[in-house]
Backbone atoms as SQL, in Angstrom:
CREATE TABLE atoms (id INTEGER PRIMARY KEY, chain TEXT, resi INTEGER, resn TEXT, atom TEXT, x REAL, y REAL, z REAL);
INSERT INTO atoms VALUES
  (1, 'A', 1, 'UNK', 'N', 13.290, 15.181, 10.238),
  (2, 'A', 1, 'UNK', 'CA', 14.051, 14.307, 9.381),
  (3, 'A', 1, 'UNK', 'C', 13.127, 13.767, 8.286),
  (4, 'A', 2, 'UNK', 'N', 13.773, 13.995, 6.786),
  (5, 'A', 2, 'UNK', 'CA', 12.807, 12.978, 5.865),
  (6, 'A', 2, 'UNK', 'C', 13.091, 11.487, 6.023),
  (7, 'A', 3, 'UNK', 'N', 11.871, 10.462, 5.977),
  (8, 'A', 3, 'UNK', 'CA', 12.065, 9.173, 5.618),
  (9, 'A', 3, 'UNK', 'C', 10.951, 9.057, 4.868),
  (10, 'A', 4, 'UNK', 'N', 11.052, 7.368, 3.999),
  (11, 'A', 4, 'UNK', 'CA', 10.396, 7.633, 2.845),
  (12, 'A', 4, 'UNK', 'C', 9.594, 6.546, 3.899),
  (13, 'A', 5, 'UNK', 'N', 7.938, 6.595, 2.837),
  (14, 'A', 5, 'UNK', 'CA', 7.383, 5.546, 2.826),
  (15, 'A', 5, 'UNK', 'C', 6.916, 4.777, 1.916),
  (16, 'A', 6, 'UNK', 'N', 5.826, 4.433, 2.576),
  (17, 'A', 6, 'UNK', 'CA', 5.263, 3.090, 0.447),
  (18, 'A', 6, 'UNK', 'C', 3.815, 3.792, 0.713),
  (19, 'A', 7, 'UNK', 'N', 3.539, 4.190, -0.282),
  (20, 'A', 7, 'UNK', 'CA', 1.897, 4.593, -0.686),
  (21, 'A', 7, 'UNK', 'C', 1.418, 3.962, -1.857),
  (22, 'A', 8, 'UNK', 'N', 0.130, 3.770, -1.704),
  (23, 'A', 8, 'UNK', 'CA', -0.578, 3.183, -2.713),
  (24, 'A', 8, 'UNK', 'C', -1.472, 4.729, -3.565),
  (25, 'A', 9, 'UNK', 'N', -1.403, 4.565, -5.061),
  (26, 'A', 9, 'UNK', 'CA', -2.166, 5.711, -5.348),
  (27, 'A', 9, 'UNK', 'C', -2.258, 7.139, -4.692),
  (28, 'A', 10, 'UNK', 'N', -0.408, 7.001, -4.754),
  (29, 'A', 10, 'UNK', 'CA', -0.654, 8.071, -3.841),
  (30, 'A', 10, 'UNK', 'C', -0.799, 9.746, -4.751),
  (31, 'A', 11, 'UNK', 'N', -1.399, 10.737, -3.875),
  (32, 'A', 11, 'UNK', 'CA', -2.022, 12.026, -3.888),
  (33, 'A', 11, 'UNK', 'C', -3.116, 12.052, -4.875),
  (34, 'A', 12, 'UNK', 'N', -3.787, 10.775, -4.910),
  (35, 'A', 12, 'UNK', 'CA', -5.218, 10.328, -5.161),
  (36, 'A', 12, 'UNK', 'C', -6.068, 11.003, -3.754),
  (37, 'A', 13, 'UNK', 'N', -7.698, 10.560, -4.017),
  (38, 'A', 13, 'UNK', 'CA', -8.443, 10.795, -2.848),
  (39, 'A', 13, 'UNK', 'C', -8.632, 9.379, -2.550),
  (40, 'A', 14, 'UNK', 'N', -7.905, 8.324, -2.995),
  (41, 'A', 14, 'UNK', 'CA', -8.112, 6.873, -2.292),
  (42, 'A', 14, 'UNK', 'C', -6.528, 6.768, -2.210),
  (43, 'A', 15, 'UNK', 'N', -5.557, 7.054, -1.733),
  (44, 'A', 15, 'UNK', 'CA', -3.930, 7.543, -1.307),
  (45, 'A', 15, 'UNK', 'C', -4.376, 5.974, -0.049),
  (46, 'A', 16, 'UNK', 'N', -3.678, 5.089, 0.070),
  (47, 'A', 16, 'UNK', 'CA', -3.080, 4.766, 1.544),
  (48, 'A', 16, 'UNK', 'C', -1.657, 4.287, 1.390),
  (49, 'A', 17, 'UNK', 'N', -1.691, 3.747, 3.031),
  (50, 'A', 17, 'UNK', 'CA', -0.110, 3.716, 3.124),
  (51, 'A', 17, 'UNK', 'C', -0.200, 2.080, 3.444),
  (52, 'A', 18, 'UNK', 'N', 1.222, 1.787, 2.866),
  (53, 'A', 18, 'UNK', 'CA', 1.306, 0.599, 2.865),
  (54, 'A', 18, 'UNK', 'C', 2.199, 0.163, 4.559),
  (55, 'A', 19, 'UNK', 'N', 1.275, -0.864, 5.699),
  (56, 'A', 19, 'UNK', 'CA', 1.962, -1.402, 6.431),
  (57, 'A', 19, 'UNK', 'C', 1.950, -2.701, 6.783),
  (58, 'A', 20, 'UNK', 'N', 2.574, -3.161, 8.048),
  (59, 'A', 20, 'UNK', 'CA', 2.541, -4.481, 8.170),
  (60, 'A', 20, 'UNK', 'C', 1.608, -4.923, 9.094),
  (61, 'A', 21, 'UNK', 'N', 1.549, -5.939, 9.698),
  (62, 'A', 21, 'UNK', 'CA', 0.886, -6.221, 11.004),
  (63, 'A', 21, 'UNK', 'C', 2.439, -6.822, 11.637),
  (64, 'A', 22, 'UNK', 'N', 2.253, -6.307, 13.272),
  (65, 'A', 22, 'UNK', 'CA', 2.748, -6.502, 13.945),
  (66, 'A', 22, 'UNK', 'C', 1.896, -7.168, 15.099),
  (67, 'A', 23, 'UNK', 'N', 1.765, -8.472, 15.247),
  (68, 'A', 23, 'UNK', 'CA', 0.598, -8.682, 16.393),
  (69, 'A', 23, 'UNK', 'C', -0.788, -8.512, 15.998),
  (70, 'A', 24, 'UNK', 'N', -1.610, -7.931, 16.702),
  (71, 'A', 24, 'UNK', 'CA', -2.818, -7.027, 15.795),
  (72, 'A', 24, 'UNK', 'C', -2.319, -5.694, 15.925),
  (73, 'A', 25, 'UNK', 'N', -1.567, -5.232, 15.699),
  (74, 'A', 25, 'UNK', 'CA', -1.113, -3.665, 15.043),
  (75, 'A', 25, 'UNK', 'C', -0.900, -3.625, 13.728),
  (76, 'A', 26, 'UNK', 'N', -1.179, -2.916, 13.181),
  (77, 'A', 26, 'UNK', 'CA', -0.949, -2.011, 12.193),
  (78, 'A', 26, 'UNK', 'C', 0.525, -0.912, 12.232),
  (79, 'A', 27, 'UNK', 'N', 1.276, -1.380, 11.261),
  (80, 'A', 27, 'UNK', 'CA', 2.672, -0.809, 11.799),
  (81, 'A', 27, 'UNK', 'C', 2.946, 0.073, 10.650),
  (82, 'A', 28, 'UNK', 'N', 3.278, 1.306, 10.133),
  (83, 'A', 28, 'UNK', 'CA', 3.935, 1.990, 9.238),
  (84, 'A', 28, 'UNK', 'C', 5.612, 1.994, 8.949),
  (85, 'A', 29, 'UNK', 'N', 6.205, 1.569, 8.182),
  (86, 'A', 29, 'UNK', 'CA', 7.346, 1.392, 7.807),
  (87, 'A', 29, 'UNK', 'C', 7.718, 2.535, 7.402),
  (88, 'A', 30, 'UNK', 'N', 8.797, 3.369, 8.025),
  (89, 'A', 30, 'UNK', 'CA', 9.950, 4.437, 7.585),
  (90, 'A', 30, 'UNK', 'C', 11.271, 4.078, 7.705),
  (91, 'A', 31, 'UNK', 'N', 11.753, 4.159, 5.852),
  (92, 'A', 31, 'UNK', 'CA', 13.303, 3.957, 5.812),
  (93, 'A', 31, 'UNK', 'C', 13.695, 5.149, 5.595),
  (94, 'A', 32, 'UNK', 'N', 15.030, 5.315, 6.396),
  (95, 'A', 32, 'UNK', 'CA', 15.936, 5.878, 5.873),
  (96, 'A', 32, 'UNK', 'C', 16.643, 6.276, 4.971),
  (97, 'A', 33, 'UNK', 'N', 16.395, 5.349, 4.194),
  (98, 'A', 33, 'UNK', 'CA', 16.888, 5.642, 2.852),
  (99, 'A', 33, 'UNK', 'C', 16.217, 4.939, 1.781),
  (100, 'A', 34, 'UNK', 'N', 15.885, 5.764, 0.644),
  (101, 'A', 34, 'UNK', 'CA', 15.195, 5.577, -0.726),
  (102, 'A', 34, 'UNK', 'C', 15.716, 4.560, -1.332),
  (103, 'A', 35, 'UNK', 'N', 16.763, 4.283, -1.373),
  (104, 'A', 35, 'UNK', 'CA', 17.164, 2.945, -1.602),
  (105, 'A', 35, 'UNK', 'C', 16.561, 1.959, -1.487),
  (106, 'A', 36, 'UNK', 'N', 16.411, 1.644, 0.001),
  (107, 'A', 36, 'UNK', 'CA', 16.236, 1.059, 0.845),
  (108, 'A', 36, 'UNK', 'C', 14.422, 0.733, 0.755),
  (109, 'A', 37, 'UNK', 'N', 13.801, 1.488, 0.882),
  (110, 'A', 37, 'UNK', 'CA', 12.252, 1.623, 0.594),
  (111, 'A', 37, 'UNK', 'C', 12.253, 1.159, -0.864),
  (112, 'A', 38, 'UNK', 'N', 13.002, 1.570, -1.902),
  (113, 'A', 38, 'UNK', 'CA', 12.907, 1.085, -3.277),
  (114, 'A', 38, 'UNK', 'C', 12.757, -0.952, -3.612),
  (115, 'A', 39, 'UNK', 'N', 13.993, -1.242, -2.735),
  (116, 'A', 39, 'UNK', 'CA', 14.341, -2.666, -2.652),
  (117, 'A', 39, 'UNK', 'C', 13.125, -2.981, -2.142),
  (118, 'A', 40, 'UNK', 'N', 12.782, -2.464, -1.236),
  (119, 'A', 40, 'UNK', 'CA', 11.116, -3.154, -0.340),
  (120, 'A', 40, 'UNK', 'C', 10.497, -3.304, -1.382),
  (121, 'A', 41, 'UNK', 'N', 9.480, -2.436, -1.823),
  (122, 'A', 41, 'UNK', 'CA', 9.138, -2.493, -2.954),
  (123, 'A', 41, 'UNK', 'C', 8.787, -3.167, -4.091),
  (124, 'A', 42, 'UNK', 'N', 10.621, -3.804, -4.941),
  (125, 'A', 42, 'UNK', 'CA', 11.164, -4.382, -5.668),
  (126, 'A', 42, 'UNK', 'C', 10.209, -6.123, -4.596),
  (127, 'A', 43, 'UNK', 'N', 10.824, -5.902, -3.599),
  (128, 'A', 43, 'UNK', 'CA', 10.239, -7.678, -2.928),
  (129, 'A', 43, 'UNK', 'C', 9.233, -7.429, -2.981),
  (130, 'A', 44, 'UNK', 'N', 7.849, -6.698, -3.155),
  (131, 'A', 44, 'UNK', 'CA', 6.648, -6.647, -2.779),
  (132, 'A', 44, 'UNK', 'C', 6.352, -6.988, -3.903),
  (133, 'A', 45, 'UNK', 'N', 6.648, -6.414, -5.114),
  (134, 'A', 45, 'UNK', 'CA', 6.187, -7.200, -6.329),
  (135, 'A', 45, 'UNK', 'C', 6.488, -8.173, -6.641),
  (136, 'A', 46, 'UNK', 'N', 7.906, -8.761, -6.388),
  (137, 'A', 46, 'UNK', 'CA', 8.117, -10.329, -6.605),
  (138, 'A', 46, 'UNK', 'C', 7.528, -11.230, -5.557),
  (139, 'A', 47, 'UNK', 'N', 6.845, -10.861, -4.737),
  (140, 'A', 47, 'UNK', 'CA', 5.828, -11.817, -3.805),
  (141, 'A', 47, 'UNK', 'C', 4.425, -11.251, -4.257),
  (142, 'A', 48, 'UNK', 'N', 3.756, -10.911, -5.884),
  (143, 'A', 48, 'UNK', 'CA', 2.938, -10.574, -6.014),
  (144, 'A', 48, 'UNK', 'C', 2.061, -9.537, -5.015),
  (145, 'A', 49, 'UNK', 'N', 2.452, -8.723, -4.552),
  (146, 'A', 49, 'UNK', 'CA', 1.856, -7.576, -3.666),
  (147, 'A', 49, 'UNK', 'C', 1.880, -6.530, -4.941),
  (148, 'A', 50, 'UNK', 'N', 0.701, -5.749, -4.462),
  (149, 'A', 50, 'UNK', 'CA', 0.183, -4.278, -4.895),
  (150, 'A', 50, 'UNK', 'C', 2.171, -3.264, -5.084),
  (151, 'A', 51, 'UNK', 'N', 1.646, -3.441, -5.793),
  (152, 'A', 51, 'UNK', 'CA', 3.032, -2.053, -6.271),
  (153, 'A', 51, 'UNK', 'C', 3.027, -1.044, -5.554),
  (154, 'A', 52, 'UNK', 'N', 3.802, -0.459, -4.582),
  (155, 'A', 52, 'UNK', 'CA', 3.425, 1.020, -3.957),
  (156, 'A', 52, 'UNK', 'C', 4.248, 2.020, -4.610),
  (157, 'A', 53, 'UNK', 'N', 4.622, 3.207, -4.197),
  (158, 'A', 53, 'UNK', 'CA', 5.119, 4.170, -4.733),
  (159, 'A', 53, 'UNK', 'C', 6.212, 4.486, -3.633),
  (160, 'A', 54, 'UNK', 'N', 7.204, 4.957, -3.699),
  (161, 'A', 54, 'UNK', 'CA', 8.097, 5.295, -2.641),
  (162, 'A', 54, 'UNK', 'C', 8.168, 7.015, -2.520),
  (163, 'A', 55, 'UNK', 'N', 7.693, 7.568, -0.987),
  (164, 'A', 55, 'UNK', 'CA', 7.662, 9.201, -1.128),
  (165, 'A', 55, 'UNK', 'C', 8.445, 9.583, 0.146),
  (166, 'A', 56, 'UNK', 'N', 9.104, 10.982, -0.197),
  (167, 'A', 56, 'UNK', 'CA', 9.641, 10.994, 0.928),
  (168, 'A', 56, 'UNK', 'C', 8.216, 12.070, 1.559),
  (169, 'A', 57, 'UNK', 'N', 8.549, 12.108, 2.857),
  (170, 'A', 57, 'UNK', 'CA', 7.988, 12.954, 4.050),
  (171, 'A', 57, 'UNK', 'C', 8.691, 12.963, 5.017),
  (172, 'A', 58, 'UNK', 'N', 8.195, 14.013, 6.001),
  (173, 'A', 58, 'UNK', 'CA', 8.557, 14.337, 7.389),
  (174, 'A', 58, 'UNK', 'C', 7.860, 13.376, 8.368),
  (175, 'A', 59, 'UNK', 'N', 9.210, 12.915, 9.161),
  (176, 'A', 59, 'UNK', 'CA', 8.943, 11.595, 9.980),
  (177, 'A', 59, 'UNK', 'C', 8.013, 11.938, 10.965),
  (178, 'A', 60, 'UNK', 'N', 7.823, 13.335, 11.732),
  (179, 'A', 60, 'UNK', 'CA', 7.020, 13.946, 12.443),
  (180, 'A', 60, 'UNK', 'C', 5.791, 14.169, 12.095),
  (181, 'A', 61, 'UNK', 'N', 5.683, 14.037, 10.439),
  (182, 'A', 61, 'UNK', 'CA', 4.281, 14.089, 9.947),
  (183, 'A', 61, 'UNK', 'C', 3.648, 12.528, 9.751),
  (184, 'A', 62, 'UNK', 'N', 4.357, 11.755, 9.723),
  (185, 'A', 62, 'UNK', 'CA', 3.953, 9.859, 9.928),
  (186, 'A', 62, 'UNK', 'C', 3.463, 9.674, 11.454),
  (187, 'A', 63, 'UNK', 'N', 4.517, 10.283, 12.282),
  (188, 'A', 63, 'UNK', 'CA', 4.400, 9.930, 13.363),
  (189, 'A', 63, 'UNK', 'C', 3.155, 10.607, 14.207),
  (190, 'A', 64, 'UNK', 'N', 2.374, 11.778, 13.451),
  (191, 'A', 64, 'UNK', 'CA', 1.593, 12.230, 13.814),
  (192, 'A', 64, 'UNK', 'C', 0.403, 11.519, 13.171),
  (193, 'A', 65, 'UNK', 'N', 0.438, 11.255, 11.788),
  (194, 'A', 65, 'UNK', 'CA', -0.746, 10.369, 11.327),
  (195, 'A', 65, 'UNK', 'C', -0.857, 8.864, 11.722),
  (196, 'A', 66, 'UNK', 'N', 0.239, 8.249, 12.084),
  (197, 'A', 66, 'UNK', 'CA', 0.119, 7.141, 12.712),
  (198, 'A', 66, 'UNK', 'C', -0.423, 7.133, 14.437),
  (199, 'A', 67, 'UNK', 'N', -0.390, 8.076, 14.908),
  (200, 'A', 67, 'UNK', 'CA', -1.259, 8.679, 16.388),
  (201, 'A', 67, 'UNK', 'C', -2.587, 8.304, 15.963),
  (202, 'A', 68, 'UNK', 'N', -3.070, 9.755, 15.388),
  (203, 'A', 68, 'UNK', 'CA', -4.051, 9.878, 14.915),
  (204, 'A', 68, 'UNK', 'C', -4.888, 8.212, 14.284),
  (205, 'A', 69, 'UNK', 'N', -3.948, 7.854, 13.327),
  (206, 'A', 69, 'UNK', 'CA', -4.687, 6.455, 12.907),
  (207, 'A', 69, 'UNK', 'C', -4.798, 4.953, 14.109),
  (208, 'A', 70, 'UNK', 'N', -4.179, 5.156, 15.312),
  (209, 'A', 70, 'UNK', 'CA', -4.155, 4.192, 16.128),
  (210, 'A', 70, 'UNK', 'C', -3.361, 3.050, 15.562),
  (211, 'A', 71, 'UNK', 'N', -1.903, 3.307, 14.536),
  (212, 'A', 71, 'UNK', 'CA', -1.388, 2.763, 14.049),
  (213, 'A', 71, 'UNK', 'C', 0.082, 2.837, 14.782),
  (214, 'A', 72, 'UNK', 'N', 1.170, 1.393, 14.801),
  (215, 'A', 72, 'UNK', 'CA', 2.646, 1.961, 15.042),
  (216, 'A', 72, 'UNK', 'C', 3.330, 2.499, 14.103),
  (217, 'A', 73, 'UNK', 'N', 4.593, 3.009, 14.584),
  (218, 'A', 73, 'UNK', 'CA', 5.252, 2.807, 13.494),
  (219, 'A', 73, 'UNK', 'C', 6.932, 2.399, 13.944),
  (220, 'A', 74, 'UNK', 'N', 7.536, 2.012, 12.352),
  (221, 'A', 74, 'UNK', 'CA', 9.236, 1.888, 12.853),
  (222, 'A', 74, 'UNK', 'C', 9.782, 2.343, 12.127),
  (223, 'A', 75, 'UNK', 'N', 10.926, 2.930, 12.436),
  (224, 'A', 75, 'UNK', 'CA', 11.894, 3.750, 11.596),
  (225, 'A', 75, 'UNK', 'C', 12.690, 2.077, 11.281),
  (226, 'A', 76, 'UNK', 'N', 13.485, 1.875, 9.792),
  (227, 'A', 76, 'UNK', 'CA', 14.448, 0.777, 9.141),
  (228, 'A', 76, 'UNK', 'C', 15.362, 2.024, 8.718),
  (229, 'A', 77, 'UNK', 'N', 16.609, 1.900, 9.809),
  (230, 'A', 77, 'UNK', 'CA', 18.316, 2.084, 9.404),
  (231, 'A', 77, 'UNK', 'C', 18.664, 1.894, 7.855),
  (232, 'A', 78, 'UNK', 'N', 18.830, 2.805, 7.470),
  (233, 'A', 78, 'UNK', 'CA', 19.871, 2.631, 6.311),
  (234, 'A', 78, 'UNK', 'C', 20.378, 1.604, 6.414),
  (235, 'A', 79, 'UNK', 'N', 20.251, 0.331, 5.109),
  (236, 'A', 79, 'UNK', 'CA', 21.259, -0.326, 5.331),
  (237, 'A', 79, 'UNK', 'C', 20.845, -1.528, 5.913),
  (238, 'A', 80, 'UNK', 'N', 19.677, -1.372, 6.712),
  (239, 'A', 80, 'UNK', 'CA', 18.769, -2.408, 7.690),
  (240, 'A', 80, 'UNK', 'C', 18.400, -3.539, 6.127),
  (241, 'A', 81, 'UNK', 'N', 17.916, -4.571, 6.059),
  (242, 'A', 81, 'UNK', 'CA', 17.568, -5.541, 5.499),
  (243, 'A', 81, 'UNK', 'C', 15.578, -5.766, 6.075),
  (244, 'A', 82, 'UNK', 'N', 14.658, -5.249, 5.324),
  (245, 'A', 82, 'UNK', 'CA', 13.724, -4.930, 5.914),
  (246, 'A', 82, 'UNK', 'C', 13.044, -5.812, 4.549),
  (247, 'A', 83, 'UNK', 'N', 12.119, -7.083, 4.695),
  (248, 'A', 83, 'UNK', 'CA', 11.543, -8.442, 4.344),
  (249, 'A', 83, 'UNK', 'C', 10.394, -8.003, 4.646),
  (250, 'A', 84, 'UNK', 'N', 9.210, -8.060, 3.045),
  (251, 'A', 84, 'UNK', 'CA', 8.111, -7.718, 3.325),
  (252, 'A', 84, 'UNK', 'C', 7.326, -9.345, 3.893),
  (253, 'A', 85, 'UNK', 'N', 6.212, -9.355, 4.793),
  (254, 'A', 85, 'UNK', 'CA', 5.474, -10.485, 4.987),
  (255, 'A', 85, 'UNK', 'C', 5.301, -11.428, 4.516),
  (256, 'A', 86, 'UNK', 'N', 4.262, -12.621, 3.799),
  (257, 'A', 86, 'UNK', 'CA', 4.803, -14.007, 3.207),
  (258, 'A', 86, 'UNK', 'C', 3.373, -13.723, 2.516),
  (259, 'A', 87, 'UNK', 'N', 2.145, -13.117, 3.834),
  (260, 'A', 87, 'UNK', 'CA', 1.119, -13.132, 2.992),
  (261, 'A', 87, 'UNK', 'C', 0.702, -11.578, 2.849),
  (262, 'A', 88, 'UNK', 'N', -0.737, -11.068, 1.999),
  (263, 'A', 88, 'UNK', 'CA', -1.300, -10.215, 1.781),
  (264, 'A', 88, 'UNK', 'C', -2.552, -10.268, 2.264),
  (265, 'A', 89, 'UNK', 'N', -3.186, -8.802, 3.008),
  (266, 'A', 89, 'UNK', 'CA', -4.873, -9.040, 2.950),
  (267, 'A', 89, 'UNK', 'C', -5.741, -9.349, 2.045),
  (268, 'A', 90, 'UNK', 'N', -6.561, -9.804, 1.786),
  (269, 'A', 90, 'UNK', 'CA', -7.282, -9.693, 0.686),
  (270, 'A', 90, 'UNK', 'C', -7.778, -8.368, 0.545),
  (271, 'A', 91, 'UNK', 'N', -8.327, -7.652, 1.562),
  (272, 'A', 91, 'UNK', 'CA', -8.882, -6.234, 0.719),
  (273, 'A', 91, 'UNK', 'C', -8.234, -4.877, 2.075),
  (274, 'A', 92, 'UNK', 'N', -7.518, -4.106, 1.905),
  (275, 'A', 92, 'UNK', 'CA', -7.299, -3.315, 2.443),
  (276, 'A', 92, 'UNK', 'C', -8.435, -1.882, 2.977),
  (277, 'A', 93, 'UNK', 'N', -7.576, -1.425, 3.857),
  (278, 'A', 93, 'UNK', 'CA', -8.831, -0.777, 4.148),
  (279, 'A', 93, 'UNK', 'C', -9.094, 1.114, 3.066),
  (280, 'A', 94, 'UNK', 'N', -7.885, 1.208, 2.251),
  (281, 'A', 94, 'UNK', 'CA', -8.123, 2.078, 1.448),
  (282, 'A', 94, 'UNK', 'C', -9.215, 1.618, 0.645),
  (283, 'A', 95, 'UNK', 'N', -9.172, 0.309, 0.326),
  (284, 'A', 95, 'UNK', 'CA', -9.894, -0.265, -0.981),
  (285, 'A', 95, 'UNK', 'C', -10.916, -0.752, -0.660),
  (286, 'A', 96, 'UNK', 'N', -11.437, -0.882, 0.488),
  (287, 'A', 96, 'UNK', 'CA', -12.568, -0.913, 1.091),
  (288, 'A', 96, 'UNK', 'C', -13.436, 0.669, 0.875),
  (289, 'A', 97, 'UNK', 'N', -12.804, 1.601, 1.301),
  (290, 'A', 97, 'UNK', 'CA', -13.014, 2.813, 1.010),
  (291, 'A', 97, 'UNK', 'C', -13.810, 3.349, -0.663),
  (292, 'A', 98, 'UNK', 'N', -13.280, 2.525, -1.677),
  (293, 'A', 98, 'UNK', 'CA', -13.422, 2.697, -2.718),
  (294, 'A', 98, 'UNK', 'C', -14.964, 3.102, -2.932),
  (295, 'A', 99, 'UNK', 'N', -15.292, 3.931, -3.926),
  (296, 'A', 99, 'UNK', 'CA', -16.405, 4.190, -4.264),
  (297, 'A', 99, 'UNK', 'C', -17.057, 3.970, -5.883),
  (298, 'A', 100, 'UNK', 'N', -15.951, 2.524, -6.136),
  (299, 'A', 100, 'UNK', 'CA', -16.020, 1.783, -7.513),
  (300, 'A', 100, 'UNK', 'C', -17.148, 1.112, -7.190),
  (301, 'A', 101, 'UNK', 'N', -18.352, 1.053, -8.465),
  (302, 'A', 101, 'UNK', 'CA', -19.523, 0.362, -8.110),
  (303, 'A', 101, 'UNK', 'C', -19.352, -1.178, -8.479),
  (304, 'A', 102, 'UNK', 'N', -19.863, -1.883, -7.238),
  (305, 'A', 102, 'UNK', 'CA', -19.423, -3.401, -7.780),
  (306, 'A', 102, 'UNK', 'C', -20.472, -3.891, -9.243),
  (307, 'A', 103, 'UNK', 'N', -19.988, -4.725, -9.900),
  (308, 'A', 103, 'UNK', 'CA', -20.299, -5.361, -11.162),
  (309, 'A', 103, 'UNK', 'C', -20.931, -6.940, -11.482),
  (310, 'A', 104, 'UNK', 'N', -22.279, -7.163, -10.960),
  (311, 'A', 104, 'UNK', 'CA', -22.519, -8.529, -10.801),
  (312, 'A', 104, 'UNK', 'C', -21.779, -9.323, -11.995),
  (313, 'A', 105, 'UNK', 'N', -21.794, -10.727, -12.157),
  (314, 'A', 105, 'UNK', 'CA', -21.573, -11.494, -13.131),
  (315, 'A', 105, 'UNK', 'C', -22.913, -11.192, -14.117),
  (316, 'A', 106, 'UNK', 'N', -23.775, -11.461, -13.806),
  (317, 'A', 106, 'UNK', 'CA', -24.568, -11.392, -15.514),
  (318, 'A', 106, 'UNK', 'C', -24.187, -9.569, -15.901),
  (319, 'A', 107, 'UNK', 'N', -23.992, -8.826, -14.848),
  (320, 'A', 107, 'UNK', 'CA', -23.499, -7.595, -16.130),
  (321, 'A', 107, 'UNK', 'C', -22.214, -7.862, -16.638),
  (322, 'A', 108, 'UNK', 'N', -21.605, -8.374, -16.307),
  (323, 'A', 108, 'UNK', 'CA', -20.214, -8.553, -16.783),
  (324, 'A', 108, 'UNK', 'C', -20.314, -9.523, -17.938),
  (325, 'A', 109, 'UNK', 'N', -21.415, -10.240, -18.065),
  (326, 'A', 109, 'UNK', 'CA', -21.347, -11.687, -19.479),
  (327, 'A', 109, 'UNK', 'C', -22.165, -10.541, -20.634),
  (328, 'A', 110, 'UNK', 'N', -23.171, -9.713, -20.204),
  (329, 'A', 110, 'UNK', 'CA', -24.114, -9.122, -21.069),
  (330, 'A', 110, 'UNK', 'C', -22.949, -7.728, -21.529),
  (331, 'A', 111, 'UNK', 'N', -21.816, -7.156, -21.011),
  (332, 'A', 111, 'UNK', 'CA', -20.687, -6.523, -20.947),
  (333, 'A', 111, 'UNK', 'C', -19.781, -7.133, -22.369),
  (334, 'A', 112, 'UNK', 'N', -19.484, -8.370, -21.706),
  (335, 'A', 112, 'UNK', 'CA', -18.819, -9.068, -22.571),
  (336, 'A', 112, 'UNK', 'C', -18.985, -9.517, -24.040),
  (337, 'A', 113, 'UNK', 'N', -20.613, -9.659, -24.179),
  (338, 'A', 113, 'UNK', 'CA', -21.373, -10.235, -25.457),
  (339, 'A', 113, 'UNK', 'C', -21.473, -8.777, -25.953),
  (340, 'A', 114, 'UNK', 'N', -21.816, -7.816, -25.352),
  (341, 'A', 114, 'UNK', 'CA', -21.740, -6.463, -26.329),
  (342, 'A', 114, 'UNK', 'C', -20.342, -6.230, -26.863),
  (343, 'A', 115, 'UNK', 'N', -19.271, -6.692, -26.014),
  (344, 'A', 115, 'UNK', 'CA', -17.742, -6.135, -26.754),
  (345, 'A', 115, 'UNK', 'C', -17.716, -7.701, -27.739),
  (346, 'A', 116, 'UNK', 'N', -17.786, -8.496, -27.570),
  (347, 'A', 116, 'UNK', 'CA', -17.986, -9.511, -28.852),
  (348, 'A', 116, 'UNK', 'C', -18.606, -9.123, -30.043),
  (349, 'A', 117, 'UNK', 'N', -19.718, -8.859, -29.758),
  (350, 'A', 117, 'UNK', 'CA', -20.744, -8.259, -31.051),
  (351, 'A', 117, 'UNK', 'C', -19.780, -6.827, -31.853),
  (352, 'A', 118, 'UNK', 'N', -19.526, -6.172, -31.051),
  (353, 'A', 118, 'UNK', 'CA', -18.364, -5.261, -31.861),
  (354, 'A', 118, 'UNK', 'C', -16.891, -5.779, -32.685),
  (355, 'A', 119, 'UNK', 'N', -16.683, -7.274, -31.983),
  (356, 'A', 119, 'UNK', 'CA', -15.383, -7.756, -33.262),
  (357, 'A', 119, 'UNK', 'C', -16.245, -8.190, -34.591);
């Protein structure tokens, strides 16, 4: 069966999937319907959350990467009313992953005074 999910950057080499905590689990969200994942979404940005992307896949292929990741997951019914969380992590673990080099503050002021000197 397809259900969609929420990916961040997805079919990047920094791609994750967007879930919740359940307890201390890690839960993957599959709707039923694109709709339905769309509206999620739609609330994730009006509670300032990361924008995801909505994709469909094979639920057998979630349910196998959520094994593999020591993650749950839940299928949301068509139609279900599915309320993203209240808060956000501060740094996820895709973005932990990142291989963006961090930027002290004095490079960022000596950054800044060079793009000044160019107006």
């Amino acid at each position: 069966m397809r259900v969609f999910v929420l990916l961040y950057n997805a079919r990047t080499e920094n791609e994750g999937i967007h879930t919740i905590k359940v307890g201390d689990r890690n839960t993957v969200l599959m709707f039923e319907s694109e709709d339905d994942a769309t509206r999620f979404c739609v609330q994730l940005e009006a509670q300032d959350f990361m924008a995801p992307s909505v994709e469909a896949i094979d639920d057998e292929e979630i349910k196998e990467f959520c094994e593999s990741a020591d993650y749950e997951w839940q299928l949301i019914p068509e139609g279900a009313l599915a309320l993203p969380p209240e808060t956000n992590l501060e740094q996820t673990d895709w973005q932990a992953e990142s291989t963006r080099p961090e930027v002290t503050d004095s490079e960022l002021d000596r950054i800044r005074r060079q793009l000044e000197g160019l107006l």
